[in-house]
N, C-alpha and C positions, 0 to 999 in steps of 0.2 A: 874262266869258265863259269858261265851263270849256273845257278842253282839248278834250274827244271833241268839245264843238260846232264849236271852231273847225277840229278836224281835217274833219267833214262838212262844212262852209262849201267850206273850202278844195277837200276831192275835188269834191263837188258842181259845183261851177264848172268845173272841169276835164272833166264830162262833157258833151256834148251835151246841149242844150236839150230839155225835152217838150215835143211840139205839143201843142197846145191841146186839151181834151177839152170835149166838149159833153154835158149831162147833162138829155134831157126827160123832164120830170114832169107825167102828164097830169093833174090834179085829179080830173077825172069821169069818168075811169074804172079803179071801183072791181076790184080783183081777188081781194076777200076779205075778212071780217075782220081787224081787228089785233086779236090775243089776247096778252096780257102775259107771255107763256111764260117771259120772262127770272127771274120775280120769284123764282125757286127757290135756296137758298143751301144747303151740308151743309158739313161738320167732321167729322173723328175726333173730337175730347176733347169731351164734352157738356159738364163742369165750367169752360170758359172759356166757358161761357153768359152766367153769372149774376156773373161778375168787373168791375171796371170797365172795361175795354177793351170787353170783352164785351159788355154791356149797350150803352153808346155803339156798336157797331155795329151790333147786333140795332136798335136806336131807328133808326139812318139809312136801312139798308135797310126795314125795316117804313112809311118815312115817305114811300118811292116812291112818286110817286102812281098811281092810277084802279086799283091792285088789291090786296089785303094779299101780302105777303110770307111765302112757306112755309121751313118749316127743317127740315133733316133733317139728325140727327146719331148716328154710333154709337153700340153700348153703353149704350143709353138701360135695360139688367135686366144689366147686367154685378157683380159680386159686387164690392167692395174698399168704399176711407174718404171715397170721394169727392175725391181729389187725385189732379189731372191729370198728365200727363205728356205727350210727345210719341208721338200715336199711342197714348193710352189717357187711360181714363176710366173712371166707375164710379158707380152710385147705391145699390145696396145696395137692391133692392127685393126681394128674395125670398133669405129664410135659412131655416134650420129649425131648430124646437127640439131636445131631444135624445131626443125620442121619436119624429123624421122629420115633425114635424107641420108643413106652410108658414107661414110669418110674414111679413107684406107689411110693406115699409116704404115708402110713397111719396112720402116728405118732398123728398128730393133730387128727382127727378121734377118734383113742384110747383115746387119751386126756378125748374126749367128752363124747363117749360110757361109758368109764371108771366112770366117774362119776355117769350116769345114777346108774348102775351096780352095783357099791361099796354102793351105798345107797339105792339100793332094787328097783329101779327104771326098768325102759327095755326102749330103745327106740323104736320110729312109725319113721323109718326109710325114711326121705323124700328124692329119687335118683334126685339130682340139686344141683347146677344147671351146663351148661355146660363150663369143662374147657378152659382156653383160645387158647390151642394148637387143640381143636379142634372143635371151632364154627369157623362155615362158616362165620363169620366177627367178627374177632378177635377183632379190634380197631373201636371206642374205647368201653373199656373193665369193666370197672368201671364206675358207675353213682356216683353223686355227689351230692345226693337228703339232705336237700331239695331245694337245688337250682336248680336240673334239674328235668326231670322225673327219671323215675329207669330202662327204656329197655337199657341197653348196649349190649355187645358181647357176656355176659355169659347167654342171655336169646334165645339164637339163637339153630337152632339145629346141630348137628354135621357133618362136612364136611366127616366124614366117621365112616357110623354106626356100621361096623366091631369092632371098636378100645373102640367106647363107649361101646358095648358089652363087651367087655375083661374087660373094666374099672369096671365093674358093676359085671361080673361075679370073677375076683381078689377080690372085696372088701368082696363079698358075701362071698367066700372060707377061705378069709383072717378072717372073723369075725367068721368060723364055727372054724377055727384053734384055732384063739384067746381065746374063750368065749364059744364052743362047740357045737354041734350039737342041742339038747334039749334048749337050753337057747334060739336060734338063731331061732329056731322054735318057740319060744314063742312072736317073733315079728311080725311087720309090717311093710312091703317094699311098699310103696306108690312112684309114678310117678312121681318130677315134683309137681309144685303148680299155680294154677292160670292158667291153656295155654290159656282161652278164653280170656284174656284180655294180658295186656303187659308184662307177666311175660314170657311168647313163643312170642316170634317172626316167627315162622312157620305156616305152616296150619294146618287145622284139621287132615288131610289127614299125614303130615307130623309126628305129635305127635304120630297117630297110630300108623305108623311105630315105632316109640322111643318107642313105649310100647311092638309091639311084640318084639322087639329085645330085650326089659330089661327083660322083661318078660321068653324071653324065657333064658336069660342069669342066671337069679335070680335061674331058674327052675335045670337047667344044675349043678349048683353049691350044691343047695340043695334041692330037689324035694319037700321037703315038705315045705319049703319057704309059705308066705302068701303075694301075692303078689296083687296089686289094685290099682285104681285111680280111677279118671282121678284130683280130686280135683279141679274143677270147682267153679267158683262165684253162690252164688245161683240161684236157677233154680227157681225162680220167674223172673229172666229177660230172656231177649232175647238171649243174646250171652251166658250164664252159661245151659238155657233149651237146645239151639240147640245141643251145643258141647256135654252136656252128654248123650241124647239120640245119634247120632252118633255113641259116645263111645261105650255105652251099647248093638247097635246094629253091630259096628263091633267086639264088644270080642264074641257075639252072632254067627255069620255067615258070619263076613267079610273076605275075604283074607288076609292070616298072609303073611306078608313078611319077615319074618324070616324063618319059615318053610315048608312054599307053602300048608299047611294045612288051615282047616276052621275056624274060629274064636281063640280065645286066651283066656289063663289062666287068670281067675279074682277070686280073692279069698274073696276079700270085695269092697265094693262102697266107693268114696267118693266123697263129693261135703261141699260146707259152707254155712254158713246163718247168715247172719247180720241186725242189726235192724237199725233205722234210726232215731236217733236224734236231736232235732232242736231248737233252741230260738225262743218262740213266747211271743210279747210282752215284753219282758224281761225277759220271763220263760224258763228254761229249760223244754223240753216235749220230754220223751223219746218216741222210733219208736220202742215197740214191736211187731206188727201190720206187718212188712215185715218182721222180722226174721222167725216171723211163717209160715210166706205164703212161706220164701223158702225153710222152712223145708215140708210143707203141697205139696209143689208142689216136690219136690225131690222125697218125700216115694210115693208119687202116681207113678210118672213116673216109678221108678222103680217097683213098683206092676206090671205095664201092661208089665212087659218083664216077664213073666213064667219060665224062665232059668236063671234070676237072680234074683227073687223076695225074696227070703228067705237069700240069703248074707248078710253076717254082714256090716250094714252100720255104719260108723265114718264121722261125721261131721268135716268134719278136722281142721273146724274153725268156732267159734260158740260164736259171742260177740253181745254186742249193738249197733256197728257200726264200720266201716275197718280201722282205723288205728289210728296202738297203737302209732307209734310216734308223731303221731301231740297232744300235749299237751293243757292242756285246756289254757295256759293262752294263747294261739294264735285261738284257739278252741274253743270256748265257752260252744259248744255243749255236749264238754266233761266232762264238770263241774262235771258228776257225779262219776266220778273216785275213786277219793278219799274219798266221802260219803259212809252212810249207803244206798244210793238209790242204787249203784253198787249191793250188796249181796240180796237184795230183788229182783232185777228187773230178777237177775238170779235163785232166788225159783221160781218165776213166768214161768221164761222159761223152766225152767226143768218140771216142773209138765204139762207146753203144747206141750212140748216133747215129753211127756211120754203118754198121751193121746192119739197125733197123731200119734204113731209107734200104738198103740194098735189097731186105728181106719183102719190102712193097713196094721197091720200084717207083720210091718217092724221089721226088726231082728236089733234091735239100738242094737250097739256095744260102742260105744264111740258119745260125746260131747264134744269135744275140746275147751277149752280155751284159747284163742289166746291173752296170758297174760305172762310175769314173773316179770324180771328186768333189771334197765338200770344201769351200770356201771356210776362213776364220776359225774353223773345230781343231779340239785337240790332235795333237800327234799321235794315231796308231788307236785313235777313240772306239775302233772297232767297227765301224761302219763296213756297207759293202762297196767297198770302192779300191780303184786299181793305184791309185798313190795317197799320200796323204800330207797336205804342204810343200807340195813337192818335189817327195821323197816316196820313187817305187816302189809299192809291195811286193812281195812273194809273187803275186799272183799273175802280176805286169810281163814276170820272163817265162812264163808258159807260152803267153802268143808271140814273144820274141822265138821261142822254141820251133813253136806252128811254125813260124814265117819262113824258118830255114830249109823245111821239108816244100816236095816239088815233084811234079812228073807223075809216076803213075803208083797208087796203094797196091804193095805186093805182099805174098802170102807170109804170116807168120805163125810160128808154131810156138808154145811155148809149155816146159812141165808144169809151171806155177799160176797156168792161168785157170780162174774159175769158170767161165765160158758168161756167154751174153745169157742164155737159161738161168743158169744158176741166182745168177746176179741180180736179174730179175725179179728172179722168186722170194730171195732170201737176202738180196745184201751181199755185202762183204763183211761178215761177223767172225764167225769161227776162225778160215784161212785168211791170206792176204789173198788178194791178186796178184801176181807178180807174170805180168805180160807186156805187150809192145804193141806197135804201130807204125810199119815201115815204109817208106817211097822210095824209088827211083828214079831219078832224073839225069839221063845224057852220062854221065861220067861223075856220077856221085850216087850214095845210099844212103840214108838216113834214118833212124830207128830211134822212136822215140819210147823208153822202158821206164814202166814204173813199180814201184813195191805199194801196195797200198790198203788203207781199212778205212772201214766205216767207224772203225773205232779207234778213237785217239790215244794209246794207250801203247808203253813201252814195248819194244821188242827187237830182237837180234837180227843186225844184219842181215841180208839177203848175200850168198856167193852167187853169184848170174855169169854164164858164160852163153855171150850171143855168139852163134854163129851163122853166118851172111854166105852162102852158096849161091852158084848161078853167076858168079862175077866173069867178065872176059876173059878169055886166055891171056891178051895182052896187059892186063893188069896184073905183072910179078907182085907188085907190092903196092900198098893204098894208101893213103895220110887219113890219121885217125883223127881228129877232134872233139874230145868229150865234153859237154856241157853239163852242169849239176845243180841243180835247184833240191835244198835239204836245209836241216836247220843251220847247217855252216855255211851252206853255198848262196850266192843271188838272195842274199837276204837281210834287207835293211833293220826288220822287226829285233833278229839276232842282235845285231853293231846296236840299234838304240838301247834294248836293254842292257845291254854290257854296258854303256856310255852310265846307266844309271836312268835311264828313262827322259832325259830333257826335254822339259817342254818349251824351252827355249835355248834352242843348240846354240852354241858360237858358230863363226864360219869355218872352223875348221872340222867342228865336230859337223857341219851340216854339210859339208863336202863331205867328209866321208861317209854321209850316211845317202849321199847321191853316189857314190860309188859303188857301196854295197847292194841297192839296189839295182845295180844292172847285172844282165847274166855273164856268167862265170863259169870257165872253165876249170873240170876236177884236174886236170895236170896241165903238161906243156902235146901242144900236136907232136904225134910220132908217128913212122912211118912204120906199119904190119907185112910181113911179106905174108903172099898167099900160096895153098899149095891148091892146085888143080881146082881155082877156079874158086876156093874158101879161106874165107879171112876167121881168123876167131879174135876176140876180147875178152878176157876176163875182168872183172871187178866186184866189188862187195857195194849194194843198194841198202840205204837204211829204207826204214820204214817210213811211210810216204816221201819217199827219196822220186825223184824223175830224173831220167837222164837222157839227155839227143849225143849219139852216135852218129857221127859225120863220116862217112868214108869218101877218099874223092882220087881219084888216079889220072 
């Protein structure tokens, strides 16, 4: 038993008991589709695509079931040799000779795609950032983070928009050549990332322009393209709010300068929403609290434009806080990384996702996960990333979790839950959460429950009895399947430090720590008989404990 467990055992017991929560899951009454919004994954370094870690995690997530798995990743037209670094990347698609003439290379590109592809994957095609031959301030050209900021040359806009047009509209044709017309339409060509902040170096004014011209380049190549942005900082602040409405009112009505017509092609929205969290007292305290407000504030804005209100919105980036490089052991903040708090605090976020698209009649397309892996770094360094060497995190069997749910989101009740208000307002401070999120599919129910806090801090058990009404007559009796992601269950972080922390396992220790990484079920399946149509479960949830209840007859 490691240390910090026995120390939780031990506060645990010392605190008052929780009364018992009861959790109804109506079966037959549906409240909506379930859409797979989770399957969205992005990365700064493109070039840890196609490495072997790489590869093995593009394969796991692509293997999610009931829908392909999107990726979006930086710097996908950045100038350099193609070797990664922390927060940079490069494929060398567009150089020029020495007479200014463009030169496409899309070797590296295919590399990336390729991978996507071969493992059932598709990319969310992000067009950035720009090459060194043609920003308007070439040098210097590379950042050197983290010792500097990250605006260099390649965050500028092009000294001539003609040529970026060509560049955009080559890659586009080049990938319908590649990979085919249908495939190619089954994508997402996003703008650019970040331009309210440092990630553009131009104006708002300026970015427009870069969008009719890709836009209309994107269109030129293959009409049916799906083309969007603007990929904005959330629209709870000031510089993420302004620049997207802007946005949304020049693709609405503004002057194309591409083709001296009224506004411009948008096929989807995007913007991101990050949470904000912080050490108090010594505590970790996670910040779900602004991820929602900039999701709450995005789908509203876009509600009030009528001409783009029903677009597929993708959150194109969509974590607990912005950056995945800064590691917790310099971070502290990010302590939750590698715990079972990461997988819970994202059941919480989905299910106030999915409420607020409901509550504005947003068309959610995608939830991005702004996670994968880091090439050569320590084991479990704290990064935000879904394996590490590897070796899955915690975090990796949440969307194995997602994958297993299906059919139609039905109504759930539960005593332990703080409501979407609440939560809002206040966080998860004082009480936990302790609520769900169920489907229906054909001759199965799924219910996915979590116990959960904004604060990482000991506490007793949860007793939860779900119970699932609404089921067939013909269903006497249902096979149970419980899944458990907690600091015992699905969890490699647990097995490494028991091993003693290795930062260089043998293969037997690194086999089992590829085992412990996958998800796990808390018993063996059994079968429940029901009476008139209700099955009941009992069990005891720790604290940020998650659990999928599989019923299937």
């Amino acid at each position: 038993m490691t240390g910090r467990v026995a120390l939780l055992l031990l506060l645990a017991a010392a605190l008052p008991a929780q009364e018992k929560v009861t959790i109804r899951v109506d079966a037959g009454a549906a409240i909506g589709p379930w859409s797979p919004v989770y399957r969205y994954f992005g990365y700064d370094e493109p070039n840890y695509t196609y490495m072997p870690h790489g590869r093995k995690l593009v394969g796991e997530l692509a293997a999610l079931p009931a829908a392909p798995a999107y990726f979006r990743t930086h710097s996908l037209l950045v100038t350099g040799d193609g070797q990664p670094a922390l927060k940079w990347g490069s494929t060398n698609a567009y150089t020029e000779d020495a007479a200014g003439r463009p030169v496409y290379d899309f070797a590296i590109l295919d590399r990336i795609f390729d991978t996507y592809l071969q493992a059932r994957g598709k990319p969310m095609v992000e067009m950035g950032f720009m090459p060194q031959a043609l920003s308007v301030k070439p040098e210097p050209y590379r950042h050197d983070w983290p010792r500097t900021g990250i605006q260099a040359g390649w965050a500028y806009p092009p000294k001539d928009y003609q040529k970026w047009a060509g560049l955009i509209h080559q890659l586009v044709k080049h990938c319908v050549e590649r990979y085919g017309k249908a495939e190619v339409e089954s994508w997402w060509w996003e703008l650019w990332n970040e331009p309210d902040i440092m990630y553009w170096a131009g104006t708002p004014e300026e970015y427009d322009k870069l969008y009719d011209y890709t836009a209309d380049a994107v269109k030129r190549a293959l009409p049916t393209a799906r083309v969007g942005g603007p990929a904005t900082t959330g629209p709870r602040g000031a510089h993420g709010a302004a620049f997207l409405h802007q946005f949304l009112e020049h693709c609405t009505s503004g002057a194309n300068t591409a083709t001296g017509k009224s506004g411009a092609p948008l096929d989807f929205v995007s913007f991101h929403a990050k949470g904000s969290p912080e050490v108090v007292s010594g505590r970790l305290r996670m910040g779900l609290t602004s991820e929602l407000a900039d999701l709450n504030a995005g789908f509203a804005m876009l509600a009030s434009f009528p001409a783009q209100a029903r677009l597929p919105v993708i959150v194109s980036e969509w974590d607990p806080e912005g950056c995945a490089a800064c590691p917790a052991r310099t971070h502290p903040q990010n302590a939750y990384r590698n715990t079972e708090l990461y997988p819970v605090n994202r059941a919480v976020a989905l299910n106030a996702a999915l409420k607020l698209a409901d509550k504005y009649r947003t068309n959610l397309e995608g939830l991005l996960t702004w996670a994968f892996e880091f090439e050569g770094q320590p084991y479990f360094e704290g990064f935000r990333t879904l394996a590490t060497n590897g070796v899955d995190k915690p975090v990796l069997n949440f969307f194995r979790m997602a994958g297993l749910m299906g059919g139609q989101r039905v109504r759930v009740a539960s005593t332990g839950a703080l409501g979407l208000d609440a939560i809002m307002a206040h966080g998860v401070r004082e009480k936990p959460d302790i609520d769900a999120l169920a489907t229906a599919n054909g001759h199965e129910v799924a219910i996915l429950a979590w116990n959960y806090s904004d604060e990482d801090a000991a506490a007793p058990d949860a007793p939860v009895e779900v119970v699932v009404e609404g089921l067939p007559s013909a269903a006497a009796r249902v096979l149970l399947k419980h899944y458990r992601i907690d600091e015992r269950h699905s969890n490699a972080y647990t097995a490494w430090k028991e091993m003693g922390s290795p930062q260089n396992p043998t293969p037997d220790q690194y086999a089992r720590l590829e085992s412990a990484g996958q998800l796990q079920m808390l018993e063996s399946p059994r079968w429940l008989w029901t009476a008139e149509g209700s099955a009941r479960v009992e069990f005891s949830l720790p604290r940020q404990g998650l659990s999928l209840l599989e019923l299937s007859w």
